[in-house]
MARBA-3410 file (N, C-alpha, C, O; in Angstrom, 1 decimal):
69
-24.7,-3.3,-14.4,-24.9,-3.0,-13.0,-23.7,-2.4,-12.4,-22.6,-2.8,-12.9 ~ -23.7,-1.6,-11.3,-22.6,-0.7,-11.1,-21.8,-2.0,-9.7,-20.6,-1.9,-9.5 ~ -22.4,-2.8,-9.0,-21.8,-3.5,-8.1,-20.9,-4.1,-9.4,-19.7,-4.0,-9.5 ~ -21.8,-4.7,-10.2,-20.5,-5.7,-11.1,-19.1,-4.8,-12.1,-18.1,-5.3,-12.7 ~ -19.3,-3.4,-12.0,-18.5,-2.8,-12.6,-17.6,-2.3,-11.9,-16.7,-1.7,-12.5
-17.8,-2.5,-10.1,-16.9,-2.5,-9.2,-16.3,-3.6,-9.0,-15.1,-3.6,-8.7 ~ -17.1,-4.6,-9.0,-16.2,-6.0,-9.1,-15.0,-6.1,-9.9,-13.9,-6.4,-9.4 ~ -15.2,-5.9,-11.4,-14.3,-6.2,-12.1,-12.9,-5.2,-12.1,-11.7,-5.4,-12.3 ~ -13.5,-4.2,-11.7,-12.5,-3.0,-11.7,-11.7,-3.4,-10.5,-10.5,-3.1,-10.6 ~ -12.1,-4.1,-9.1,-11.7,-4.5,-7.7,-10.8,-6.0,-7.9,-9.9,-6.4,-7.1
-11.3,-6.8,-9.4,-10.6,-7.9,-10.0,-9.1,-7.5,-10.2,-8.1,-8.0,-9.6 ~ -9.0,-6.1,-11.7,-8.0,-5.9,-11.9,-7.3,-5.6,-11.2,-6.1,-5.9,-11.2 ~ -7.8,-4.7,-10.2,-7.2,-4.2,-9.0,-5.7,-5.2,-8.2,-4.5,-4.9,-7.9 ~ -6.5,-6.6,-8.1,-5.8,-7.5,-7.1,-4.9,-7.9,-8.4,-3.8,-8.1,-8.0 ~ -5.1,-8.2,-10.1,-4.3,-9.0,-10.5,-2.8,-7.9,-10.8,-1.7,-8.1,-11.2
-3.3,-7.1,-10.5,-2.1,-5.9,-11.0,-1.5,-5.8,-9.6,-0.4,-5.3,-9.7 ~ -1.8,-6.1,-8.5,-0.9,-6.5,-7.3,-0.1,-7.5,-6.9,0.8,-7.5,-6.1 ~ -0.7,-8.7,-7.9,-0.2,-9.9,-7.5,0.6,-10.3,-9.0,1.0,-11.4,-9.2 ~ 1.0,-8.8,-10.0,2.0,-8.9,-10.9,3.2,-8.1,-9.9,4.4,-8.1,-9.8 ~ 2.4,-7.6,-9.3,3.8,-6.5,-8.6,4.2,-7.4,-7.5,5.4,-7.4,-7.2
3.6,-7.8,-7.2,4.4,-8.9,-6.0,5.2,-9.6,-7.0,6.2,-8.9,-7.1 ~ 5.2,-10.6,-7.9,5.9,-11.4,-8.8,7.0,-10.7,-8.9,8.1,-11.2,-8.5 ~ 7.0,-9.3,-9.6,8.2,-9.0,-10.3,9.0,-8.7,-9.0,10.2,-9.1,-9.1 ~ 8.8,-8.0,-7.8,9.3,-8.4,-6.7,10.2,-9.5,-6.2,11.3,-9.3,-6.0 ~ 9.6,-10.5,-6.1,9.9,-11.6,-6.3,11.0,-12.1,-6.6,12.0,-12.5,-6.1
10.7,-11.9,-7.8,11.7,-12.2,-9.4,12.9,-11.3,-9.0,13.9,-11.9,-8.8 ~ 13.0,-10.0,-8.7,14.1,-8.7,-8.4,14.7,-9.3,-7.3,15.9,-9.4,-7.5 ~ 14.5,-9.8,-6.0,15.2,-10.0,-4.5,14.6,-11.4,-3.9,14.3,-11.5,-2.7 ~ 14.4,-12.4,-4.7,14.5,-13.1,-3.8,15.3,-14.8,-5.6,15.0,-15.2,-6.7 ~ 16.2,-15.0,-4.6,16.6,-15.9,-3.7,17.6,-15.1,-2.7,17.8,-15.5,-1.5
18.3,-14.0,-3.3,19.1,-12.9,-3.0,19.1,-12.1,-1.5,20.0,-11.8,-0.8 ~ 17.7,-12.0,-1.5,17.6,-10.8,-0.3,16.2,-11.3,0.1,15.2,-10.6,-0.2 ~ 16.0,-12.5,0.9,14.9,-12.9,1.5,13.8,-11.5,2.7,12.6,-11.3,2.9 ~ 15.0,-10.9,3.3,14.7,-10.4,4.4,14.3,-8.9,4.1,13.7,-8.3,5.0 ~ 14.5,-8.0,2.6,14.2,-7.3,2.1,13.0,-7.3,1.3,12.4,-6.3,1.2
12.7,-8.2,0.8,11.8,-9.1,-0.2,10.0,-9.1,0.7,8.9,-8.8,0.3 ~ 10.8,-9.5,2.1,9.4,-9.9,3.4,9.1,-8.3,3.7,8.0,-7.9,4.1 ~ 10.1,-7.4,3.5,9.6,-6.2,4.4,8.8,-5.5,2.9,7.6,-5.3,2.9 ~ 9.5,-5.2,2.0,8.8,-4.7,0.7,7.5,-5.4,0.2,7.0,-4.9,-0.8 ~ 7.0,-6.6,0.6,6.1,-7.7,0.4,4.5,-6.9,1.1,3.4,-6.6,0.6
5.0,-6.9,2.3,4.0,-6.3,3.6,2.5,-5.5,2.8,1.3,-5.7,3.0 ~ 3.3,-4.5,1.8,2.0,-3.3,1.7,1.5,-4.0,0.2,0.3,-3.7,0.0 ~ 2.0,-4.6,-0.8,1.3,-5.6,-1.5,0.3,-6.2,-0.8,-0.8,-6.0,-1.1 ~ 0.6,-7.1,0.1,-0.1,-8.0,0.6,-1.2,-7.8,1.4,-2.3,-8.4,1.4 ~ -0.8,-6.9,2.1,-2.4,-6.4,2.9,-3.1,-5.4,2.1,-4.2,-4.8,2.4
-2.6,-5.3,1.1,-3.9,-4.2,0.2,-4.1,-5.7,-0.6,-5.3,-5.5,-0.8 ~ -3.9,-6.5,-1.0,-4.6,-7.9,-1.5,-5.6,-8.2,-0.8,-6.8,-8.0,-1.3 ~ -5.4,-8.8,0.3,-6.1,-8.9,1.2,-7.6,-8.0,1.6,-8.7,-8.4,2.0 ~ -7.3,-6.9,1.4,-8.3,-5.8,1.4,-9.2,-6.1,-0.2,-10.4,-5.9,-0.1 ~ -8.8,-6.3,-0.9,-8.9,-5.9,-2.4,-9.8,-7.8,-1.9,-11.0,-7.6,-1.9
-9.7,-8.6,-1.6,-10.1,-10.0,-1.6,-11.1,-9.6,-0.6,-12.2,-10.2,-0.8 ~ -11.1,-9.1,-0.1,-12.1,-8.7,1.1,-13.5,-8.4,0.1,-14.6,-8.8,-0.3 ~ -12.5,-7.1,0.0,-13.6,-6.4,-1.4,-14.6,-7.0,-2.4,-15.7,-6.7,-2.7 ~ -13.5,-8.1,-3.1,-14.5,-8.7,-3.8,-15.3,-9.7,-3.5,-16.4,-9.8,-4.0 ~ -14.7,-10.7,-2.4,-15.9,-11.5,-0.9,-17.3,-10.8,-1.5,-18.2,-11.3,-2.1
-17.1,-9.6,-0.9,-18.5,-8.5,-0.3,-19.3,-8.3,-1.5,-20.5,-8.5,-1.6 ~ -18.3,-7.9,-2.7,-18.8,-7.8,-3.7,-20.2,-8.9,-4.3,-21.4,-8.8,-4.4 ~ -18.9,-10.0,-4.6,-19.5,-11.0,-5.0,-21.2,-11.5,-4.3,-22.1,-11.8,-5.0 ~ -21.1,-11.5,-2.8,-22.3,-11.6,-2.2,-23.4,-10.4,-2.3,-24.6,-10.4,-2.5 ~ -22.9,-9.6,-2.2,-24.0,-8.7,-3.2,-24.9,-8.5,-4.3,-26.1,-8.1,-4.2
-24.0,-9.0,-5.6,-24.4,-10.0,-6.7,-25.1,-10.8,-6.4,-26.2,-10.7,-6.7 ~ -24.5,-12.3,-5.6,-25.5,-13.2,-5.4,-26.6,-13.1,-4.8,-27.3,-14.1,-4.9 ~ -27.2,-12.0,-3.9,-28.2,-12.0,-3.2,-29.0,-10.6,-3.6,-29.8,-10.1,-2.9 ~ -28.7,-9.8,-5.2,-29.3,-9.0,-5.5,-30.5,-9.7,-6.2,-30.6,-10.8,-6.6 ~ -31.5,-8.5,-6.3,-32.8,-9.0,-6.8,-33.0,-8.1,-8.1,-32.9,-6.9,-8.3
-33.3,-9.4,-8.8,-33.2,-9.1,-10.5,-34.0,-7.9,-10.5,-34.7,-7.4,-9.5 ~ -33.9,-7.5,-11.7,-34.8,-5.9,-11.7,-35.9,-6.3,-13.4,-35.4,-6.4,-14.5 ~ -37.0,-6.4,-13.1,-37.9,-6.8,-14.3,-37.8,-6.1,-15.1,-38.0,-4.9,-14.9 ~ -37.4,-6.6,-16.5,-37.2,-5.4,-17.1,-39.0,-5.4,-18.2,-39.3,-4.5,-19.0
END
Protein backbone atom coordinates (compact mmCIF):
# COMPACT_ATOMS: atom_id res chain seq x y z
CA UNK A 1 0.00 0.00 0.00
CA UNK A 2 1.50 3.38 -1.01
CA UNK A 3 0.21 5.35 2.42
CA UNK A 4 2.38 2.55 4.29
CA UNK A 5 5.35 3.07 1.98
CA UNK A 6 5.08 6.67 2.92
CA UNK A 7 4.99 5.87 6.43
CA UNK A 8 7.96 4.04 6.57
CA UNK A 9 9.94 6.18 4.26
CA UNK A 10 8.45 9.36 6.75
CA UNK A 11 9.78 6.81 9.81
CA UNK A 12 13.33 6.89 8.48
CA UNK A 13 13.00 10.26 7.67
CA UNK A 14 12.58 11.31 11.54
CA UNK A 15 15.19 8.53 12.74
CA UNK A 16 17.88 10.03 10.57
CA UNK A 17 17.06 13.46 12.25
CA UNK A 18 17.06 12.42 15.54
CA UNK A 19 20.83 10.79 14.71
CA UNK A 20 21.66 14.27 13.51
CA UNK A 21 20.44 15.95 16.46
CA UNK A 22 22.64 13.38 18.72
CA UNK A 23 25.72 13.78 16.93
CA UNK A 24 25.11 17.47 17.41
CA UNK A 25 24.79 17.07 20.71
CA UNK A 26 27.73 14.90 21.25
CA UNK A 27 29.98 17.84 18.97
CA UNK A 28 28.72 21.25 21.33
CA UNK A 29 27.19 20.47 24.03
CA UNK A 30 28.40 20.59 27.33
CA UNK A 31 30.75 23.16 25.57
CA UNK A 32 28.64 25.50 23.64
CA UNK A 33 25.06 25.26 25.04
CA UNK A 34 23.99 28.49 23.24
CA UNK A 35 25.26 27.38 19.79
CA UNK A 36 23.98 23.81 20.23
CA UNK A 37 20.02 25.62 20.80
CA UNK A 38 20.49 27.83 17.75
CA UNK A 39 21.84 24.83 15.37
CA UNK A 40 19.10 22.50 17.11
CA UNK A 41 16.08 24.79 15.81
CA UNK A 42 15.83 23.36 12.03
CA UNK A 43 16.37 19.62 13.27
CA UNK A 44 13.64 20.08 15.47
CA UNK A 45 10.89 21.65 13.64
CA UNK A 46 11.38 19.43 10.63
CA UNK A 47 10.84 16.53 13.42
CA UNK A 48 8.03 17.81 14.40
CA UNK A 49 6.69 18.13 10.82
CA UNK A 50 8.01 14.63 10.00
CA UNK A 51 5.76 13.49 13.61
CA UNK A 52 3.03 15.36 12.23
CA UNK A 53 3.40 13.43 9.13
CA UNK A 54 3.32 10.20 10.49
CA UNK A 55 0.19 11.19 13.20
CA UNK A 56 -1.70 11.63 9.70
CA UNK A 57 -0.24 8.87 8.21
CA UNK A 58 -0.86 6.40 10.74
CA UNK A 59 -4.63 7.49 10.93
CA UNK A 60 -5.05 6.85 7.50
CA UNK A 61 -4.01 3.35 7.82
CA UNK A 62 -6.19 2.98 10.71
CA UNK A 63 -9.31 4.17 9.15
CA UNK A 64 -8.51 2.72 5.55
CA UNK A 65 -10.93 0.17 4.16
CA UNK A 66 -9.50 -3.19 3.38
CA UNK A 67 -9.64 -3.86 -0.32
CA UNK A 68 -11.22 -7.56 -1.04
CA UNK A 69 -8.95 -9.26 -2.64
Amino acid sequence: MKTELILTQTVEQLEHMNEALAALRRELLPGQPKKFAILAESPLEEMRRLQAEVEQLTTQIATATPVAA
